[in-house]
Residue, then its C-alpha position, 0 to 999 in steps of 0.5 A: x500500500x505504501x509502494x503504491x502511494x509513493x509510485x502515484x506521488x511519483x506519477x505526479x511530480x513526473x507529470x507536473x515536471x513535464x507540464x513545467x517544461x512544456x510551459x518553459x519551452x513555451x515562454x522561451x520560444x516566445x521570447x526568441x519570437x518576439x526578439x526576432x521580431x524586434x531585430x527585424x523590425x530594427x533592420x526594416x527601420x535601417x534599412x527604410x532611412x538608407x533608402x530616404x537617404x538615397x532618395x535625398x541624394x537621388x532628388x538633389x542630384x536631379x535638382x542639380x541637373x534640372x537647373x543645370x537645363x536651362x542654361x545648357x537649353x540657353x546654350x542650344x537655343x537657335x539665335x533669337x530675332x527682334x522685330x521693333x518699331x521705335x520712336x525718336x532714336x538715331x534712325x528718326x522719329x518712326x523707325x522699323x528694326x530688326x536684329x538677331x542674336x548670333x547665338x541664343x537669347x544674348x551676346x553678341x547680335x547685329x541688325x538694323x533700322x529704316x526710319x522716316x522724320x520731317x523737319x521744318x521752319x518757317x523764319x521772319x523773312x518768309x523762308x520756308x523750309x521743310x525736309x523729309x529723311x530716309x535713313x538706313x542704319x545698320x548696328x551692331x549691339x550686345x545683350x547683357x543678361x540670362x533672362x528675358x531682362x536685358x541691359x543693352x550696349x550698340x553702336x553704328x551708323x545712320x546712312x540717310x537721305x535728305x529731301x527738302x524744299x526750300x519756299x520764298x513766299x513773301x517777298x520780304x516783310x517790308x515788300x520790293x524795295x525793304x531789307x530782305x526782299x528775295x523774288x518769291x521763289x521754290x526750290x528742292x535739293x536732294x543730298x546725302x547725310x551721315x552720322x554715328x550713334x550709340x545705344x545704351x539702354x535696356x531691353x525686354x526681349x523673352x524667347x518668343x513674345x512681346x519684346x521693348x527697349x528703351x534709352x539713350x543714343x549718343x549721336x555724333x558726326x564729323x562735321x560739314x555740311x552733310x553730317x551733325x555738329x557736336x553730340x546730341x543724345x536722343x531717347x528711344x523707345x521700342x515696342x515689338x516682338x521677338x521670336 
């Protein structure tokens, strides 16, 4: 009876025992799960901010080379053309011009103007005179600028042609026998002029689109008969389209 007994308490603490061990290998392998899974997760969170990093890397390399597009876009572009009526200037009162860059939308460029003004004067002793010019110039100028603002350097030459009308119609203010008397008479010369000028000034002048200048030209000759005397600085003032 004894033996017995002591074979049951026996039986007990051998299955108590197991049931402890199952219960153990239990806890550690959910242990060992939950390490793993940490360890993953951190190799995951690593891995995630290498990755932004290189995106980082990645989107600055892009925007270099995005700004680096129009400035080679600039050096590829096909030389741009400028078409502009201007008012006053060195090619008369109302002129058409027209230039073009040797290459893209600045440096060096060349072109020129046909313009049209009217002179007259009428003096004490009834002389009338009036003119016409016809002028030709070419230029050649420069472009100062990355965008469509522009600061604009030139020079050249007005080549023109006078058509005036010289008109004796009084007769003098105090008639045939007074000071000044000439017989009533009309007359027309036709001659050729020239002088030199620059422009200084500035220019709105995108690739394609409304275009403006606006400034100062300096303007010179050598003196005579056909040419101006001193300097004179005349405004200007352009609107067109370039393209």
């Amino acid at each position: 009876m004894f033996l017995h007994t002591r074979l049951g308490s026996f039986e007990v603490l051998k299955h108590e025992r197991k049931k402890t061990v199952f219960y153990m290998n239990k806890y550690y392998n959910m242990k060992t799960l939950i390490l793993a899974s940490l360890m993953a997760c951190t190799a995951l969170s690593l891995q995630a901010k290498d990755m932004a990093i290189e995106t980082t890397d990645t989107s600055h390399t892009e925007t270099t080379v995005m700004d680096l597009k129009p400035l080679r876009l600039s050096l590829e572009l096909p030389a741009v053309k400028n078409v502009t009526g201007t008012l006053v200037g060195p090619f008369g009162w109302v002129s058409a011009h027209f230039d073009t860059r040797l290459k893209g939308n600045r440096g060096w460029g060349f072109g020129g103007g046909l313009g049209w003004a009217y002179a007259a004067s009428n003096d004490w002793f009834g002389e009338k005179d009036s003119f016409h010019m016809i002028s030709l110039s070419p230029e050649f100028n420069y472009l100062f600028g990355k965008k469509k603002s522009k600061f604009e350097l030139g020079g050249g030459m007005t080549m023109a042609l006078i058509l005036g009308t010289v008109e004796y119609s009084d007769g003098g203010p105090l008639g045939p026998t007074g000071p000044g008397y000439v017989v009533p008479d009309k007359s027309h010369e036709t001659f050729l002029a020239y002088y030199f000028f620059g422009t200084i000034g500035y220019r709105l002048q995108p690739i394609r689109g409304f275009s403006m200048r606006v400034g100062i030209s300096p303007t010179f000759g050598l003196g005579g008969d056909h040419s101006v005397d001193g300097i004179l600085i005349l405004p200007y003032l352009g609107f067109g389209y370039s393209f």
